[in-house]
ChimeraX commands (.cxc) that place a marker at each C-alpha (Angstrom):
marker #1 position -125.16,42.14,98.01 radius 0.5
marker #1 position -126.86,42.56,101.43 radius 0.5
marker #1 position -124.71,41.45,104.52 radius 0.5
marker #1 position -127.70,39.38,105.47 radius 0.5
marker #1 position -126.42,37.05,102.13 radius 0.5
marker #1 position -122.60,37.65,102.57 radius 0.5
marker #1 position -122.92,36.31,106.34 radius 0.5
marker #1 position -125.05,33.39,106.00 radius 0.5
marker #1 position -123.07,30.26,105.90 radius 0.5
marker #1 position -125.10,27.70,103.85 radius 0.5
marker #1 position -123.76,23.49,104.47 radius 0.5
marker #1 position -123.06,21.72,101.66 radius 0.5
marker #1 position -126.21,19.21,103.51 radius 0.5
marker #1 position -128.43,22.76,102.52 radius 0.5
marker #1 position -127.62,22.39,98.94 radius 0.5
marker #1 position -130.16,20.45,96.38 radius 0.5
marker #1 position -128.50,16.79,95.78 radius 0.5
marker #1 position -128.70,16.07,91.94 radius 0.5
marker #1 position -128.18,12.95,90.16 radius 0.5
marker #1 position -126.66,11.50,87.15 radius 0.5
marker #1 position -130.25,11.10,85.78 radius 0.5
marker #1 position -130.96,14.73,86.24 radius 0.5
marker #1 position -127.29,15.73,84.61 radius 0.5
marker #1 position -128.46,14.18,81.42 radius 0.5
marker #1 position -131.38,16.42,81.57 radius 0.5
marker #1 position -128.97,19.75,81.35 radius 0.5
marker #1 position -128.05,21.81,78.50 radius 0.5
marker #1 position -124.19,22.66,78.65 radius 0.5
marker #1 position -121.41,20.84,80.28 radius 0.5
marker #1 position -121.30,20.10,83.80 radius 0.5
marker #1 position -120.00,18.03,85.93 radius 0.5
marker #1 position -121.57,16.48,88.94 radius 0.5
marker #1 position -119.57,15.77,92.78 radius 0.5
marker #1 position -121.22,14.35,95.12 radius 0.5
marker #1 position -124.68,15.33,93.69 radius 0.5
marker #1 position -123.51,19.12,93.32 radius 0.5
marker #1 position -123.55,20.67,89.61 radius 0.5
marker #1 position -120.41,22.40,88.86 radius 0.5
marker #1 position -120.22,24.55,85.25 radius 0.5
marker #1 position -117.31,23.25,83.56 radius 0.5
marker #1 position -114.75,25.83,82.02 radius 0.5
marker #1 position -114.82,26.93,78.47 radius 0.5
marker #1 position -112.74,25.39,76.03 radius 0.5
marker #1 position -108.79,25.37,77.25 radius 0.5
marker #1 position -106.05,27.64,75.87 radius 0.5
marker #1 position -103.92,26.01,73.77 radius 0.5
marker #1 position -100.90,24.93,75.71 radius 0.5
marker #1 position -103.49,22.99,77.87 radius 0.5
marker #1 position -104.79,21.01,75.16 radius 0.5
marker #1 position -101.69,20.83,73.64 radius 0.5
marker #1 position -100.26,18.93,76.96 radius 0.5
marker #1 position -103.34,16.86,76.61 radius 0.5
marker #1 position -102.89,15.72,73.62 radius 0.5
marker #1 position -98.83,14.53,74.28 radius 0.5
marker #1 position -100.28,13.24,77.18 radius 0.5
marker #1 position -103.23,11.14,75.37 radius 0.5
marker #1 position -100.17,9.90,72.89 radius 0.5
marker #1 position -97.84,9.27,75.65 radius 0.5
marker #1 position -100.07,6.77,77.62 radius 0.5
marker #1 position -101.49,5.50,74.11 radius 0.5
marker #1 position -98.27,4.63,73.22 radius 0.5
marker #1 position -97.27,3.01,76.48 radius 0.5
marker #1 position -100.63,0.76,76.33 radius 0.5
marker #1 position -100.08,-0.80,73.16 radius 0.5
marker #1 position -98.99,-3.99,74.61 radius 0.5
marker #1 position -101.82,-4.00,77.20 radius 0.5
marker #1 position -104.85,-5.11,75.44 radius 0.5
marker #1 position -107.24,-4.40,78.18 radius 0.5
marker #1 position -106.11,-0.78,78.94 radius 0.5
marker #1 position -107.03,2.16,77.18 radius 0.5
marker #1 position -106.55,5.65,77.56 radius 0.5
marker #1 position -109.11,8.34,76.87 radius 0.5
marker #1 position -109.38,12.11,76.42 radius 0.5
marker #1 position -112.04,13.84,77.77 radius 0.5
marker #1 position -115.27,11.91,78.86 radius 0.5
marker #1 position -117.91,11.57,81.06 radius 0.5
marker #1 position -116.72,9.22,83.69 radius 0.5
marker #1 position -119.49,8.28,85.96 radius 0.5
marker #1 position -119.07,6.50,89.51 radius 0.5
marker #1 position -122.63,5.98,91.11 radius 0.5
marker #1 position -125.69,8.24,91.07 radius 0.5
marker #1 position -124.17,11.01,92.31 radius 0.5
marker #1 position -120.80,11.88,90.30 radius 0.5
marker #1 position -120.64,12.56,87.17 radius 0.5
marker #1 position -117.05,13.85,86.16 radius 0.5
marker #1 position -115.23,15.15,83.43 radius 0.5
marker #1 position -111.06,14.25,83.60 radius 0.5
marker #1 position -108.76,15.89,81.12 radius 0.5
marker #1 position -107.09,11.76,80.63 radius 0.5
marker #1 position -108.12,8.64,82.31 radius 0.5
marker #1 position -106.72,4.99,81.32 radius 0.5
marker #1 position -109.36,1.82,81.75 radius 0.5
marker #1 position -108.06,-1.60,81.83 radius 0.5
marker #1 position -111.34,-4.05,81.01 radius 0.5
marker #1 position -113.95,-4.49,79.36 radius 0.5
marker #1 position -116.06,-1.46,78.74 radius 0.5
marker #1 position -119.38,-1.24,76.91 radius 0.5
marker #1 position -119.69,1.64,74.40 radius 0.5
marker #1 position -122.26,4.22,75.74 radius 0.5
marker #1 position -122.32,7.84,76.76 radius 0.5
marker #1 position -119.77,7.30,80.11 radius 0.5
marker #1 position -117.06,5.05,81.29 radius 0.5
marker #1 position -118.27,3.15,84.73 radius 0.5
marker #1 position -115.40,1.14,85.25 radius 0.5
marker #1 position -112.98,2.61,88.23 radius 0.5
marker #1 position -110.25,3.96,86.21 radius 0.5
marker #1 position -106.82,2.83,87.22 radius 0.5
marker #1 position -105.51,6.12,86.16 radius 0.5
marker #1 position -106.89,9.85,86.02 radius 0.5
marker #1 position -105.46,13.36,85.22 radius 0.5
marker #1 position -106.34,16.36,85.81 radius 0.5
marker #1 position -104.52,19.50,84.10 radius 0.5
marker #1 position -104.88,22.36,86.26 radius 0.5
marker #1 position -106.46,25.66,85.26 radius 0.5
marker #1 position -106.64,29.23,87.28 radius 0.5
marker #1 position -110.41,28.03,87.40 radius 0.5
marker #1 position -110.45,23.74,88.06 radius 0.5
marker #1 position -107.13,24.52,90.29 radius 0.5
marker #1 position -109.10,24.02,94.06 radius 0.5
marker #1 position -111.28,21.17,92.25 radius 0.5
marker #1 position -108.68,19.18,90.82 radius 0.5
marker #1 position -106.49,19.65,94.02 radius 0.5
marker #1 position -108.68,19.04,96.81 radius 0.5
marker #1 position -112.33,17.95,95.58 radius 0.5
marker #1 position -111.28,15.47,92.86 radius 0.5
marker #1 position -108.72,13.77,94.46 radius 0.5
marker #1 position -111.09,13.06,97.70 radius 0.5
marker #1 position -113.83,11.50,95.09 radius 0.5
marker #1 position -111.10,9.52,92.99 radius 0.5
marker #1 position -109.38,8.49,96.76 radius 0.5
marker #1 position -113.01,7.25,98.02 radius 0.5
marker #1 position -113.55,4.82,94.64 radius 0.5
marker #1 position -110.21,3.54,94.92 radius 0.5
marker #1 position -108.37,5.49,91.67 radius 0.5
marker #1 position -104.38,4.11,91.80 radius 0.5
marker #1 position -103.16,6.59,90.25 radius 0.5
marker #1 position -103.66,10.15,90.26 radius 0.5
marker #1 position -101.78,12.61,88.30 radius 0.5
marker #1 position -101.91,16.67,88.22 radius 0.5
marker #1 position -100.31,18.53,85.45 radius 0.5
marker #1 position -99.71,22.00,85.58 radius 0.5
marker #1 position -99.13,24.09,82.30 radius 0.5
marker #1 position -97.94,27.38,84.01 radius 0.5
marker #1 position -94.68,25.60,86.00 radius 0.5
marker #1 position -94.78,22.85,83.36 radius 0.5
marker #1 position -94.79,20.55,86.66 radius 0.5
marker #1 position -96.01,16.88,86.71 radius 0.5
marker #1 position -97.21,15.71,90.39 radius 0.5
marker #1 position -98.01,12.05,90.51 radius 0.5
marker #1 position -100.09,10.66,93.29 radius 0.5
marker #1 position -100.23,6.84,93.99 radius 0.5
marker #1 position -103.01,5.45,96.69 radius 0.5
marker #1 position -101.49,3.56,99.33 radius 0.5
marker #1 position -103.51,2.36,102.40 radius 0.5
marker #1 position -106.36,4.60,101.33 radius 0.5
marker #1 position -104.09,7.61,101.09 radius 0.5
marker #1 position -102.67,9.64,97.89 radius 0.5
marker #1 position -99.29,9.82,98.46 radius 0.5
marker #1 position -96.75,12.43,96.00 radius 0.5
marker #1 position -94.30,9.60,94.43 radius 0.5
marker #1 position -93.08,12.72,92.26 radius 0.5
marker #1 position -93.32,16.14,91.13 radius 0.5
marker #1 position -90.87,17.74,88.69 radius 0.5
marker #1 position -90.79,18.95,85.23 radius 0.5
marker #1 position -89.14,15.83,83.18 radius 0.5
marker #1 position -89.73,12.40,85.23 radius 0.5
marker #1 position -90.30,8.75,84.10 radius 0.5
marker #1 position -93.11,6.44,86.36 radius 0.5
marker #1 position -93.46,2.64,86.29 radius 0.5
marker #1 position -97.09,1.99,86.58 radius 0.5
marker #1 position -98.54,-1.08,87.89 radius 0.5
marker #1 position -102.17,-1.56,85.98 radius 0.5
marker #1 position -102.68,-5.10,87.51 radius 0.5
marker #1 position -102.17,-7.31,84.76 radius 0.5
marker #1 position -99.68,-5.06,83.12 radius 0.5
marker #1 position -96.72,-2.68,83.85 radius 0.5
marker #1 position -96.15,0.59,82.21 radius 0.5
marker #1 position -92.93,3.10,81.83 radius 0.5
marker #1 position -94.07,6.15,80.68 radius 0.5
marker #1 position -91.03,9.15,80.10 radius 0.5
marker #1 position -92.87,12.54,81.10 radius 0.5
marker #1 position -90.07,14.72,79.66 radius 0.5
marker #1 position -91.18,14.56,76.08 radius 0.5
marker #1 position -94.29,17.10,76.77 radius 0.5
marker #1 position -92.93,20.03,77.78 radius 0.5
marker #1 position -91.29,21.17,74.32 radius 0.5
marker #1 position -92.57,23.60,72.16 radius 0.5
marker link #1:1,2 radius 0.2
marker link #1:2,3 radius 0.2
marker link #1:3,4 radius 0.2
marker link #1:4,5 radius 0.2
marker link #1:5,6 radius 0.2
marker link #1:6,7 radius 0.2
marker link #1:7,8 radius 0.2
marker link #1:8,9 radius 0.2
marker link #1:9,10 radius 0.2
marker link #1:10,11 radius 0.2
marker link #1:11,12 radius 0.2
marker link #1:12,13 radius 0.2
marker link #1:13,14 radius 0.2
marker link #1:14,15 radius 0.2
marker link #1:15,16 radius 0.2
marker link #1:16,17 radius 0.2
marker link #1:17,18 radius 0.2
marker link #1:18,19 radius 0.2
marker link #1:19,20 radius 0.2
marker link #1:20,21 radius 0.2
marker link #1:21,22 radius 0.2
marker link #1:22,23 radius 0.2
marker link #1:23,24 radius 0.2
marker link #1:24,25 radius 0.2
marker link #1:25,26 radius 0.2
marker link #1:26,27 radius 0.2
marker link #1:27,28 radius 0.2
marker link #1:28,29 radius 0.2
marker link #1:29,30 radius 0.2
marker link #1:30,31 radius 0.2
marker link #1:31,32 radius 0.2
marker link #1:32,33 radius 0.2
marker link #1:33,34 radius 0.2
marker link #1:34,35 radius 0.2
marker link #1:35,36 radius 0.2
marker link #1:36,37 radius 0.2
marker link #1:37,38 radius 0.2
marker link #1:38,39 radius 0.2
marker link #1:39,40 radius 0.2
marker link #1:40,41 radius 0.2
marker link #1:41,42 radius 0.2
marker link #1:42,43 radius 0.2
marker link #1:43,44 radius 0.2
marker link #1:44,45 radius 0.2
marker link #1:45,46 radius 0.2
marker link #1:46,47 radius 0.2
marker link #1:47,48 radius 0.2
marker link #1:48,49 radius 0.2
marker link #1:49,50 radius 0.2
marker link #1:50,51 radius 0.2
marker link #1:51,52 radius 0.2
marker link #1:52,53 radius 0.2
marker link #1:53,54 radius 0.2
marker link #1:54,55 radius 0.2
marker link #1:55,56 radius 0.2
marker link #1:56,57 radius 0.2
marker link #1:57,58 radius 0.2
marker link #1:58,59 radius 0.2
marker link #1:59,60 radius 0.2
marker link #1:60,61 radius 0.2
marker link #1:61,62 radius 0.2
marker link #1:62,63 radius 0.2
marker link #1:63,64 radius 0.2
marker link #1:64,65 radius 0.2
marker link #1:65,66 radius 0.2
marker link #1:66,67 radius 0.2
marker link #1:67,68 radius 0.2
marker link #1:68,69 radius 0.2
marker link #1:69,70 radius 0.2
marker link #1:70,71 radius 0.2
marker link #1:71,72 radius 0.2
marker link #1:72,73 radius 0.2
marker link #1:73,74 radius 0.2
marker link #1:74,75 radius 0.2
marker link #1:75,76 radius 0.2
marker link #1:76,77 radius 0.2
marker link #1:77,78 radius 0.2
marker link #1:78,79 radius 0.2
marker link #1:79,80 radius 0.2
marker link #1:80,81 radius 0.2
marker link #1:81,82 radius 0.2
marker link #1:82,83 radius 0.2
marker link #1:83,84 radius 0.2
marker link #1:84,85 radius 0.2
marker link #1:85,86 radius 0.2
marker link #1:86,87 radius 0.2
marker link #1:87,88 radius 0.2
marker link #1:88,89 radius 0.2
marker link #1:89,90 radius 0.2
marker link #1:90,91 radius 0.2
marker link #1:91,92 radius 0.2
marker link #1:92,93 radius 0.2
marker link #1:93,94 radius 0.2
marker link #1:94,95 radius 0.2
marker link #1:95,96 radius 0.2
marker link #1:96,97 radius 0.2
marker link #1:97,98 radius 0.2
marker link #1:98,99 radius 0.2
marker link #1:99,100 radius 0.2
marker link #1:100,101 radius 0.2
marker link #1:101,102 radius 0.2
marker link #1:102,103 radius 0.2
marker link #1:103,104 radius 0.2
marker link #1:104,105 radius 0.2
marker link #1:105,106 radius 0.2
marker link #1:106,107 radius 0.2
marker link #1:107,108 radius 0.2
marker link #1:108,109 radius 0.2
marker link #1:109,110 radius 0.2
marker link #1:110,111 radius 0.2
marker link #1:111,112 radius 0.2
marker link #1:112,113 radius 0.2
marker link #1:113,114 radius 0.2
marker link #1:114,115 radius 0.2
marker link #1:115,116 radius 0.2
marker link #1:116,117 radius 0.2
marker link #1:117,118 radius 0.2
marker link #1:118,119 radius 0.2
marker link #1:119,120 radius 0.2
marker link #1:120,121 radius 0.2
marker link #1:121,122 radius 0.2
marker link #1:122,123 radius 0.2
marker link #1:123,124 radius 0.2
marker link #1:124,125 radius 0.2
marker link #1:125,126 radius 0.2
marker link #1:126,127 radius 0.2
marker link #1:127,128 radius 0.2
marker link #1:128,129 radius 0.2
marker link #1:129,130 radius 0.2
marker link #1:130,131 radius 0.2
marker link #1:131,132 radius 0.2
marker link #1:132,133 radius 0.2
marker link #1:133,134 radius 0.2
marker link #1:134,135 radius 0.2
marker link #1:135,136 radius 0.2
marker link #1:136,137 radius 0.2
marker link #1:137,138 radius 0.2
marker link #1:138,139 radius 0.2
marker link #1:139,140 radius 0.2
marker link #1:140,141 radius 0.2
marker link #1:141,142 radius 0.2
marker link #1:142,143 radius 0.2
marker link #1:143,144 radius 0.2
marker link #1:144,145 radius 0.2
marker link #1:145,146 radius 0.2
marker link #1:146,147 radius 0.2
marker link #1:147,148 radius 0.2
marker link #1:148,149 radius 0.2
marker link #1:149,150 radius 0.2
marker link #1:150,151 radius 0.2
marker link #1:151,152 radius 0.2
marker link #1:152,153 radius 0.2
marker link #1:153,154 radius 0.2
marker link #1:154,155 radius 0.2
marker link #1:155,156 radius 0.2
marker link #1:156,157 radius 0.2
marker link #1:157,158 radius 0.2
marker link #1:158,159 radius 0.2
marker link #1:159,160 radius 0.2
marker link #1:160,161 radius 0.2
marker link #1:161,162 radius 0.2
marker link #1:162,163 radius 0.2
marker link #1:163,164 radius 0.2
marker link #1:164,165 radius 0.2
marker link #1:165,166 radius 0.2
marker link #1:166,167 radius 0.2
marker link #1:167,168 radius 0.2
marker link #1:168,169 radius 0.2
marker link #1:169,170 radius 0.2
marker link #1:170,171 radius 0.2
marker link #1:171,172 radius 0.2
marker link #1:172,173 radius 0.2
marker link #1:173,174 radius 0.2
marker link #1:174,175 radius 0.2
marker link #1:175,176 radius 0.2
marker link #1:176,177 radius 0.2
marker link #1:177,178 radius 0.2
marker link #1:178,179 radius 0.2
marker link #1:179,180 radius 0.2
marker link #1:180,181 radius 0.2
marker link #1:181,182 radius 0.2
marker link #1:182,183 radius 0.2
marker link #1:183,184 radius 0.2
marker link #1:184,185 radius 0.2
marker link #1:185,186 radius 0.2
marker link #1:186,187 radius 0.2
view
């Protein structure tokens, strides 16, 4: 590479601006922040989509005496024309129309970090999710077997707790949720 190219410093404002109309358009999986494509990661390694999936049954379970909520596992979540994300989990409370993304704000998201989505789903993500008013936002992470969960409180994520085996009482409006963290760890 020329040190012309590895000393220019391009603005995010330089960068094309895509939107969600465009992102159907693509081949592959991508996601779209802020009107910037990013390549999503190949399929995860099996202890990732094995937390997933305890995850997934974890907040199913806890939502079977909400009939408004429901939790899903990967799927286009789209806020506006510009974003166009992927979560690992998000939980909906309302009515949502079948189609090829959820619209409605989620009350909940998570993210399980990879060596690759780790700067995205630590400081990118969390600033979109902040700006459309997510209430919970949670971060699991598969190598320290850590669960960080992040509750907005006058427009700021704040860490309510981080450690390996925790229980949270979630408030998603209408209803109230316990959900025991400790179970998804085992092997």
């Amino acid at each position: 590479m020329s040190s012309a190219i590895a000393n220019r410093n391009i603005a995010v404002e330089d960068l094309p601006k895509y939107s969600v109309a465009d992102w159907a358009q693509w081949e592959g999986k991508w996601e779209l922040i802020e009107g910037i494509p990013y390549a999503t990661s190949p399929m995860p390694g099996k202890k990732r989509q094995r937390l997933n999936g305890r995850l997934y049954s974890l907040f199913s379970d806890a939502l079977t005496h909400c009939p408004d909520c429901e939790a899903y596992l990967p799927v286009n979540f789209k806020s506006g024309n510009h974003n166009l994300l992927y979560p690992d989990l998000l939980v909906v409370c309302g009515e949502e129309e079948e189609g090829t993304y959820v619209t409605i704000t989620p009350h909940l998201i998570v993210e399980i970090l990879a060596r690759s989505t780790r700067k995205k789903d630590e400081e990118t993500k969390p600033k979109v999710y902040k700006a459309i008013q997510v209430q919970y936002y949670i971060i699991g992470d598969p190598k320290t077997e850590i669960i960080r969960i992040f509750e907005l409180q006058s427009n700021v994520y704040q860490l309510m707790l981080q450690e390996k085996a925790i229980s949270y009482d979630f408030n998603l409006g209408a209803y109230a949720v316990m959900v025991d963290f400790g179970r998804i760890w085992r092997r």
